[in-house]
C-alpha positions in Angstrom: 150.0 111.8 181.8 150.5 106.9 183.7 147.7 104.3 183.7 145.4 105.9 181.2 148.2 106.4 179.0 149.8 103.3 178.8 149.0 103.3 175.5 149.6 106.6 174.3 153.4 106.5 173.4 153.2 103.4 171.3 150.2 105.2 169.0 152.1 107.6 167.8 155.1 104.8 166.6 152.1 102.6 165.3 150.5 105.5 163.6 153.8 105.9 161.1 153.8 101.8 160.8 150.3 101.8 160.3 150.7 104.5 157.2 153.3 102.3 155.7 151.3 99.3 155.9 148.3 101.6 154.2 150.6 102.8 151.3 150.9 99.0 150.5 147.3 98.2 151.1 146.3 101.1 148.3 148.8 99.0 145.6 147.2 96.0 146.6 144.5 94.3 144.8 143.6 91.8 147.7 141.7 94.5 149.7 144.0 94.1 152.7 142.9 95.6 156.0 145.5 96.8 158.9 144.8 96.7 162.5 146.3 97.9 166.0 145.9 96.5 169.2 147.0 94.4 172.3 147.6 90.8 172.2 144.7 89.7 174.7 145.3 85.4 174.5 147.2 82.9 172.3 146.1 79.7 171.2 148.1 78.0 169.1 148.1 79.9 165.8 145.5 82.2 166.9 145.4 85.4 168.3 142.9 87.1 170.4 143.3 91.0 169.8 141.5 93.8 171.7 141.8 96.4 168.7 142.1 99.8 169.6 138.5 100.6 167.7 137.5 98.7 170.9 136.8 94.9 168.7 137.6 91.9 170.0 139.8 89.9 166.9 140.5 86.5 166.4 143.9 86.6 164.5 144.7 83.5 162.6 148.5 83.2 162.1 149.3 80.8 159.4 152.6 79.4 158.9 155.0 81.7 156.5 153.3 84.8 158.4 156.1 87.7 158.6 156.8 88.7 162.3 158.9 91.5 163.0 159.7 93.3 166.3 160.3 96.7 166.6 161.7 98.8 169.1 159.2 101.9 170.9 160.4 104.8 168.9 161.4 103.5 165.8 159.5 103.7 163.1 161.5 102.3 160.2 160.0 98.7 159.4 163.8 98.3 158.0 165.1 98.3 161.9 162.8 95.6 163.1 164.3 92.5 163.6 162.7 88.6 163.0 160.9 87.1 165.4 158.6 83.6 165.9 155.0 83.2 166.9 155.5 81.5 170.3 157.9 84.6 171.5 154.4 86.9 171.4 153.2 87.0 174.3 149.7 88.6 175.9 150.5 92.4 176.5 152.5 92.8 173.7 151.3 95.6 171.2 151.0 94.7 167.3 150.1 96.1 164.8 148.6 92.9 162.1 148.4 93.6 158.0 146.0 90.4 156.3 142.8 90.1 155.1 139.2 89.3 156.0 138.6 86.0 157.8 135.8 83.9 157.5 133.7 85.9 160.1 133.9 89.7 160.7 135.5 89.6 163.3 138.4 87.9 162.4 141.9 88.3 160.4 143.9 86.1 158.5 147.7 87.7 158.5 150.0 88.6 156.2 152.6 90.5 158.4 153.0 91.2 161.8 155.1 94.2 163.9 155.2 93.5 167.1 156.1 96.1 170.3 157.1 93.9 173.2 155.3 95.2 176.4 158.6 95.0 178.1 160.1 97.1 175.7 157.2 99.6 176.2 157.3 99.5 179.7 160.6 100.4 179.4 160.0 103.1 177.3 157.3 104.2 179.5 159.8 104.7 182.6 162.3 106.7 180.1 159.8 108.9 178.9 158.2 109.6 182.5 161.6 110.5 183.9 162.5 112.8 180.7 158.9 114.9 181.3 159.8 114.6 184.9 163.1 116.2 184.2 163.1 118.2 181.7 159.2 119.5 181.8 157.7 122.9 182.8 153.9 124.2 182.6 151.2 126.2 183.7 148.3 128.4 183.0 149.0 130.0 179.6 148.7 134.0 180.3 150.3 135.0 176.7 151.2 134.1 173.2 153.3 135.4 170.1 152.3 133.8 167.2 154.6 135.2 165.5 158.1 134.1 166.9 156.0 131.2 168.7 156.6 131.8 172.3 153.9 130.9 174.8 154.3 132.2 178.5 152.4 130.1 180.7 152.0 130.7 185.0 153.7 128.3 186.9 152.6 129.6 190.2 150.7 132.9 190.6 154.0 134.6 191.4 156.2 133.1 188.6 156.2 132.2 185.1 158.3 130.5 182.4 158.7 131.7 178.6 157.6 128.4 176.3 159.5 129.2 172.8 158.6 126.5 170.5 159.1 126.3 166.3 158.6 124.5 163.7 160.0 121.4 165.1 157.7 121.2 168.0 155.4 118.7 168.0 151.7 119.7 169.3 149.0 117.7 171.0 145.6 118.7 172.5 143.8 117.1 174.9 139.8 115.6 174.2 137.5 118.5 175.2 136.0 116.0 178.1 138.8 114.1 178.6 142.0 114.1 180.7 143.4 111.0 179.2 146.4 111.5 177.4 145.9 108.2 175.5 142.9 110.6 173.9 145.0 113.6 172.9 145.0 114.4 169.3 147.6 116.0 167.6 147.5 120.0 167.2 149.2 123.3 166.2 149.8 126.6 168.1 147.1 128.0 166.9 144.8 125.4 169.6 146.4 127.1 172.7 144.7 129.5 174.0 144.8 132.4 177.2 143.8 130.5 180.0 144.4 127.0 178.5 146.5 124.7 181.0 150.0 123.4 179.2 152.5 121.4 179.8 156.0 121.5 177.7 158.9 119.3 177.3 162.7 120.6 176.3 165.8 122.3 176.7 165.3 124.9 180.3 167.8 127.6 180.6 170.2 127.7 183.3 167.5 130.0 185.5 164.6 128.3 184.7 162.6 131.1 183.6 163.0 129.4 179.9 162.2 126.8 178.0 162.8 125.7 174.5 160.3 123.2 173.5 160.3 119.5 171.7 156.7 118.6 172.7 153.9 120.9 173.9 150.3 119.4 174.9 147.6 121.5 176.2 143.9 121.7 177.1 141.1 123.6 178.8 140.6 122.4 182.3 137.6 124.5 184.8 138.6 125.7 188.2 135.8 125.3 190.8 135.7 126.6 194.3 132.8 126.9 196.3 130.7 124.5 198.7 128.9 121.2 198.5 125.0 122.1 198.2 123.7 118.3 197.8 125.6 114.7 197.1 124.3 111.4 195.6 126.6 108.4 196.7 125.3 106.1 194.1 125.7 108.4 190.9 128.8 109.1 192.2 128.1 113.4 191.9 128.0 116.2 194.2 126.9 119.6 193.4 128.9 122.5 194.0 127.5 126.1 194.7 130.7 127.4 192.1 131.7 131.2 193.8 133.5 131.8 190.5 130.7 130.6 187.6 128.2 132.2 190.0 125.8 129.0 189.4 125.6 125.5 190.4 127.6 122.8 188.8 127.1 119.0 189.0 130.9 117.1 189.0 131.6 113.8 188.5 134.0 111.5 190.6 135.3 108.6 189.1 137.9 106.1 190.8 140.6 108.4 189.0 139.7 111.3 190.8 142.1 112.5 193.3 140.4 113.4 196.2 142.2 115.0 199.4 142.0 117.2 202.4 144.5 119.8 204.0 145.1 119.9 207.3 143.3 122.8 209.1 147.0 124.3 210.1 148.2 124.4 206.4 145.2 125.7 205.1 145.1 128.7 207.7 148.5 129.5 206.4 147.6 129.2 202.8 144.8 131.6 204.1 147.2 134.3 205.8 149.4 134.5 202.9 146.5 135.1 200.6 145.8 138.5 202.5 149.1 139.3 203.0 149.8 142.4 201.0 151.9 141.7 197.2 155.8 141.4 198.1 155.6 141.0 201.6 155.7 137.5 201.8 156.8 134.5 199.2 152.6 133.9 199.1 150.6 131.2 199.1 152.7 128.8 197.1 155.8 129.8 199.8 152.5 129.0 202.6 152.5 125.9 201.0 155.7 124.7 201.1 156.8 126.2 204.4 158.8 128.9 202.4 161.4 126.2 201.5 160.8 125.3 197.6 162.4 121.9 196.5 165.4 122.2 194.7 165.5 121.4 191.0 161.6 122.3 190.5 161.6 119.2 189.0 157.8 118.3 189.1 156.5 115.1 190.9 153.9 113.8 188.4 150.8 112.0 189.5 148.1 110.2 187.1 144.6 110.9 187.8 143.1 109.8 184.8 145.1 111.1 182.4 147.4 113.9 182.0 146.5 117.6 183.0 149.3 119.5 181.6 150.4 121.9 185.0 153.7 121.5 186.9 156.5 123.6 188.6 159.5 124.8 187.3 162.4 126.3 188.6 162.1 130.0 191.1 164.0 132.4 189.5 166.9 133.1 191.4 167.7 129.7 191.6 165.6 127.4 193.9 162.7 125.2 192.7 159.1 126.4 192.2 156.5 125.0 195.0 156.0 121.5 194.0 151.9 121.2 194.5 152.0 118.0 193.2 154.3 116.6 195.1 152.6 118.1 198.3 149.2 117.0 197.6 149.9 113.6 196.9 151.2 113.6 200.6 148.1 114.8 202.1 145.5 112.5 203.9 143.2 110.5 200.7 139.5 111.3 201.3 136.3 109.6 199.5 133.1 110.6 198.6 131.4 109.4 201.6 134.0 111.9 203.9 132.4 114.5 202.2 129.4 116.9 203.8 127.3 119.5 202.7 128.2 122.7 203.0 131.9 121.6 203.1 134.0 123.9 200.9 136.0 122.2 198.3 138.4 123.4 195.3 138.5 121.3 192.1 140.0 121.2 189.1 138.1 119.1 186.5 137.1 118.8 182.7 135.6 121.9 181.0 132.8 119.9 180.2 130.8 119.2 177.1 127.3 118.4 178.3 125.3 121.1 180.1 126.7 122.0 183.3 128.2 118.6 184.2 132.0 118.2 184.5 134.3 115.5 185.6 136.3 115.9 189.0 140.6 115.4 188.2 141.5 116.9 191.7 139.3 117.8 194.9 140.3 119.3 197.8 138.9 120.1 200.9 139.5 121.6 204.0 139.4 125.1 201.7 137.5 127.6 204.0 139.9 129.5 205.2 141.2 129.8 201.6 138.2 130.6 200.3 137.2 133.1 203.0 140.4 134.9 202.7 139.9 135.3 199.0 136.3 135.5 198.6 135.7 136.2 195.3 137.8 132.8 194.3 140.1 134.1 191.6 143.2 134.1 194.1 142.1 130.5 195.0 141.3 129.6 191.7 145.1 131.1 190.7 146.6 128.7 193.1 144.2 125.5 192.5 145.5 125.9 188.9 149.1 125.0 190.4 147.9 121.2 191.8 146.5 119.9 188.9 147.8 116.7 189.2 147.5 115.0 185.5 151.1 115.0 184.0 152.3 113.9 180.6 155.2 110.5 181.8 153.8 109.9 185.0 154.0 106.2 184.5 153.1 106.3 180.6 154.8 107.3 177.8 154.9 110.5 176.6 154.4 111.8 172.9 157.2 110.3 170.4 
């Protein structure tokens, strides 16, 4: 998932901190309180820290106050090393144990951990280029609860077998949310037929296999159909939806990627669509002019949080179509390109309040996709393929 998840990897570390600092608090008479967040301003001995509750603090740092720093990844309080007030710095992470101020919204500390943002940014760029390496997803099409394997759809044409076990850790994204900063941990159980995943580990040497660390999924809505009305100031179109049969009113928001293909590309996405099965690489081989880029390592690109879908490698050797990759190259469109009538494909939140969903990915400059494949579900099939949201694209991932 990147800017929304800036955050993300550093939770989890903080979340083991945070449950050693809660062991003491329980022993502790005082009433001591611990809180997370990012250092905000410094004044003096006084910090101002945005809490991840979403508070504003005012931490008062007296003199004797334990600092440590810790590295991202460790948890261990016994690996943090000393340091002094005046080398925090706004941006950093830290996680403050101390008690009630004078005011409620205030902290008088006892202890400090500190995450320095350069350390986390650094992080960030390790973890991005792992997922980026050594990632595989899709659209989930089966599962074994019983020896734990999960084969998800990269493309419509190829898949990958997702063994996980007890080791695998499990996250699930918010049901109206593509953040990965919102993802909340989860078992195998969560995933279900249809669900769009993403998985980090070990591939085997054809790619058709992949033995998994990390796993996060989520349910994500494929839309394809035309634009019936648009409102500029809400910031919502209406879409007449060919698969749901009905209306739906999406949401764009500034992380919305929004693009167009080019009338020649689309016409051959089109042709291969109705091409009869086997005679041609299809629409993903349309896509990429039949030439797949080698290493299917996905390109990654943050709308607003981390959709879970991305290539892996063609069995036989080559790279699966890289939709990501190829979509961020097309020509950017905004709201106010759009027209009514227009067709448009989209992959957005499932949605959690009547028939309103958020927009991750829109493109236009479908018809000739979606006259080719009328009833959607071969469009739908290959929209599943470009949703952009990736765990490590720019953020870290899970830890």
């Amino acid at each position: 998932m990147m800017k929304s998840m800036k955050k993300s990897g550093v939770q989890f570390v903080f979340a083991a901190v945070l449950a050693f600092a809660v062991s003491i608090h329980a022993q502790d008479p005082s009433q001591q309180v611990s809180k997370v967040g990012t250092v905000k301003s410094i004044s003096g001995d006084t910090l101002n820290l945005k809490a991840d509750s979403g508070m504003d603090l005012s931490v008062s740092v007296p003199e004797g106050t334990r600092i440590r720093r810790l590295a991202p990844g460790q948890t261990d309080l016994k690996t943090a090393t000393p340091m002094q007030l005046q080398d925090v710095q706004v941006g950093d992470r830290m996680l403050v144990r101390g008690r009630p101020g004078d005011k409620t919204d205030s902290l008088v500390a006892l202890s400090i951990v500190v995450m320095k943002q350069g350390d986390v940014t650094q992080k960030q760029q390790q973890e991005m280029q792992d997922w980026q390496k050594r990632g595989a997803g899709g659209i989930v099409t089966a599962l074994d609860p019983a020896s734990g394997l999960i084969t998800a759809s990269v493309t419509p044409t190829v898949s990958i077998a997702v063994t996980t076990s007890k080791d695998t850790g499990f996250l699930r994204y918010a049901p109206n949310s593509v953040r990965f900063s919102d993802a909340v941990k989860g078992t195998f159980d969560d995933i279900k037929v249809g669900d769009q995943l993403r998985a980090r580990g070990t591939r085997s040497a054809d790619g058709k296999a992949l033995a998994a660390e990390q796993v996060i999924s989520g349910a994500f809505r494929n839309i394809a159909g035309t634009v019936s009305s648009i409102d500029a100031g809400a910031g919502t179109i209406t879409v007449k939806d060919i698969l749901a049969k009905k209306s739906v009113l999406v949401r764009l928001t500034p992380e919305s990627v929004m693009r167009k293909l080019p009338p020649q590309l689309a016409q051959r996405i089109a042709s291969a669509l109705k091409a009869p099965a086997g005679t041609t690489s299809g629409a993903q081989g349309a896509a990429t002019g039949g030439n797949a880029p080698a290493g299917g390592a996905p390109a990654t690109h943050e709308p607003g949080a981390n959709g879970p879908v991305a290539g892996g490698p063609r069995p036989g050797g080559g790279g699966a179509p890289d939709f990501q990759q190829m979509i961020t190259r097309l020509p950017a469109v905004a709201l106010a390109d759009l027209q009514k009538d227009e067709a448009v494909m989209i992959v957005s939140t499932p949605g959690t309040t009547g028939s309103e969903v958020m927009a991750i990915t829109l493109l236009s400059g479908v018809e000739p996709i979606l006259t080719a494949a009328p009833n959607g579900m071969s469009a739908a099939a290959l929209l599943s393929g470009w949703n952009l949201s990736s765990p490590g694209g720019g953020d870290a991932g899970p830890q």
